[in-house]
Structures are given as C-alpha cells and as structure tokens.
N, C-alpha and C positions, 0 to 999 in steps of 0.2 A: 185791497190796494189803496194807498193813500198818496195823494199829489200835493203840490203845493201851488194854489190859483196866484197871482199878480196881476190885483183889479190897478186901474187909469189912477185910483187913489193911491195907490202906491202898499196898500194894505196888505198882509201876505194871510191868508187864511189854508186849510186844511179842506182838500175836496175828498171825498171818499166814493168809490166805484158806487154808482149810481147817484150821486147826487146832484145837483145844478150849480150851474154858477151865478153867483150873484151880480154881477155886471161884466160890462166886457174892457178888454186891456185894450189899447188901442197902436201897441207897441207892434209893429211889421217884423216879422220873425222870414228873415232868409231860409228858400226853400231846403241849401244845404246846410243849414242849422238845423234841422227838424229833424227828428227821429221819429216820430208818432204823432198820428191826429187821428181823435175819435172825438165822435158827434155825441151831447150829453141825449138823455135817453127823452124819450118823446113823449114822458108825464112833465120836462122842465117845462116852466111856461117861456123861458128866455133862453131860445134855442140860441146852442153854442159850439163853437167845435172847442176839442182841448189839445191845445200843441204843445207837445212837447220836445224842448231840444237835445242835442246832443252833450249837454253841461245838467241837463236833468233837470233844467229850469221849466214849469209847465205854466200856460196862458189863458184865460177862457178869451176866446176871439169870434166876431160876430160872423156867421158861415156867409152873410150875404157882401160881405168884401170881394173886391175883385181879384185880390190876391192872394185872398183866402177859399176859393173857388175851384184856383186853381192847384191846390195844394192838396185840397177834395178828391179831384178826377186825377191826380197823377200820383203814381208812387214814391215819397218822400224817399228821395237816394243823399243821406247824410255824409258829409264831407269828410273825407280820408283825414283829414287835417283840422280836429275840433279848436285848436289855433286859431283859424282862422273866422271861427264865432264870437262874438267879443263875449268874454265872460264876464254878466255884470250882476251885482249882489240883490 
C-alpha cells in the first residue's frame, strides 16, 4: 500500500505500509473529512497517526494533539457530502 505524507514544509513524499513519517503536518483535518486513521508502527521513533481523507489526501499528524485524540477514540464517520471538504492540492 503506498500513501502520499504532506509534511508543514509543504513537501509531498511516498510512505509505504510500515514506514515512518518523517515530520508532522500541522494542518487540522475535520473529523468529517477523514476516512482512516492508523497509528505508524511502534519501531517509528516519531510516533504519528496517518489521516487520511475523504479526497485521498493522507497526513502524518502528531497523536498527542488535542484534536487529534479525539479522532483516536472515536469512529471517523466521513461526510455524505466530500463537497464539503475543501479539496486542496
């Protein structure tokens, strides 16, 4: 499986199922924007969750946010209406 990360530098790299993320996005991704969050595996030394949305865009985002937390303990229900995520490149 191959994703595509969006680090704070704006840099688009290739993450591959098990790999790490090299730094974290700092961009707040709405809970009904989200399709998928998994946590990178626990050899990264820079733990991270990877959010992905409903436009297929994915994140590595730091798990100890507060808003990112919550997005951990609850089931991401992605919006009927992917419209209303802004799609941005």
């Amino acid at each position: 499986m191959c994703c595509l990360c969006h680090i704070s530098a704006g840099t688009q790299l290739s993450l591959h199922k098990g790999e790490c993320c090299p730094g974290h996005d700092r961009k707040h991704v709405p809970k009904h924007c989200v399709a998928r969050v998994v946590m990178t595996s626990n050899e990264c030394k820079l733990k991270s969750m990877i959010i992905t949305t409903v436009h297929n865009k994915t994140f590595c985002i730091d798990p100890k946010l507060d808003w990112a937390k919550k997005l951990r303990f609850t089931n991401a229900s992605p919006t009927s209406n992917p419209k209303k995520c802004l799609k941005k490149p």
